[in-house]
Steps between C-alpha positions, in 0.01 A plus 500: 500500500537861534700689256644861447683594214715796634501851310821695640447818348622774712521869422709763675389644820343229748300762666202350335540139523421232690607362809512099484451365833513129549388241771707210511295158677283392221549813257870518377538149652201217384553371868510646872884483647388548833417104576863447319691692643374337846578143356832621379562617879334160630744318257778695639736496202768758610799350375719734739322348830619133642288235515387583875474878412220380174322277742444754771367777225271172332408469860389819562321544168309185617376633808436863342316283240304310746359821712334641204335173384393485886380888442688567788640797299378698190652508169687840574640348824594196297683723229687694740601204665625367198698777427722539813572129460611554117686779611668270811568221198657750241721694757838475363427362127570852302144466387550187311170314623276804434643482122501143449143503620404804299654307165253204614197715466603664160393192357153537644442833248278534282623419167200777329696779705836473406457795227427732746733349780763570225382863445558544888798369513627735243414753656232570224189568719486649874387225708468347878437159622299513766443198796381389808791219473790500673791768456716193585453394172246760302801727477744261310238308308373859349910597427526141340161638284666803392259746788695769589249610768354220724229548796492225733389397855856660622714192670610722769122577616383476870278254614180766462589639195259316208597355156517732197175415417125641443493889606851443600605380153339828359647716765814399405485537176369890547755564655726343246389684200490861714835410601631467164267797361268251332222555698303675235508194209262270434596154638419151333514242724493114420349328804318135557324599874252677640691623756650706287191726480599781688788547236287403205242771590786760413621322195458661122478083391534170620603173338286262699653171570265376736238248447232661292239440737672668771493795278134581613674689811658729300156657399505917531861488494566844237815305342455336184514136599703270257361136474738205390300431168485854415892523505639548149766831511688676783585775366763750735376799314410817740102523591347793623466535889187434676 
């Protein structure tokens, strides 16, 4: 079992220190939300929709369900689907599935971050959580978490425009950090995939919660890769830029 003992030193002036950027489906969570959040949709447990209304979104989940099994339709396809039949279900509800479904998948974080999860929510450290999931429920899951920045696949997004994820993910977090003036600190960022490489090739460090024989792909990456075992102190003290 992983564990970091938190260090939450922090001096004056954050010119110099890091920028925590987190991804959320197997890195902040220990599972991915993606498969259930579509069985929470295929369950259809909106307690403001009738019984008809629940059994014509389950319906619909089915069948959206169904097409991608059949690879009639890719994964991005499938999540955009998903998402304008959330947003049909929720319509109306004052946000109180996307919470309730947020709360769920607190209890699916890892226990060995909550030092650092509690320095974020303090307001302690600068930091971003960064996703391809769902805005639908990214955004509210991250404000449950204590994020007070959170990049997701945006719910609103046409049918062409792809998931927060792999140059995308990176992009987006650029533009962030030169949004808020932070584009010239060093980021850390605690990831588990490998298609996160195009943002861990401009990280300072990563905390690598991937499998540890995935971590072969990360060879020639300049950031100074983290493994599980070789976790023993976080410390939030400033580093020098690369």
């Amino acid at each position: 079992m992983l564990s970091i003992t938190a260090s939450f030193a922090v001096s004056r002036g954050r010119s110099m220190h890091r920028v925590l950027v987190f991804d959320l489906d197997g890195t902040v969570l220990s599972v991915n939300s993606f498969p259930l959040w579509a069985m929470h949709l295929l369950r259809a447990r909106f307690a403001h929709l009738g019984l008809v209304q629940r059994l014509g979104v389950s319906l619909r989940a089915g069948g959206v369900l169904a097409a991608r099994k059949a690879r009639l339709i890719g994964h991005e396809a499938f999540k955009w689907r998903l998402q304008q039949l959330w947003q049909q279900a929720v319509a109306g509800d004052g946000g109180v599935a996307e919470r309730a479904f947020a709360q769920h998948l607190v209890s699916y974080v890892r226990p060995e971050l909550t030092g650092v999860l509690k320095a974020v929510s303090e307001g302690r450290v600068d930091a971003v959580l960064a996703t391809a999931a769902a805005g639908d429920y990214a955004q509210a899951l991250g404000q449950a978490l204590g994020f007070r920045h959170v990049l997701a696949t945006p719910r609103d997004r046409s049918a062409s425009t792809p998931s927060t994820v792999g140059v995308h993910k990176r992009d987006a977090v650029l533009a962030f950090l030169a949004e808020r003036g932070w584009q010239g600190r060093p980021i850390t960022f605690f990831t588990d995939h490998e298609d996160d490489l195009p943002l861990i090739r401009i990280s300072h460090m990563v905390y690598w919660f991937g499998e540890s024989r995935r971590s072969a792909a990360l060879n020639g990456c300049t950031a100074e890769i983290v493994q599980p075992h070789d976790l023993r102190e976080f410390s939030l003290m400033p580093v020098a830029a690369q």
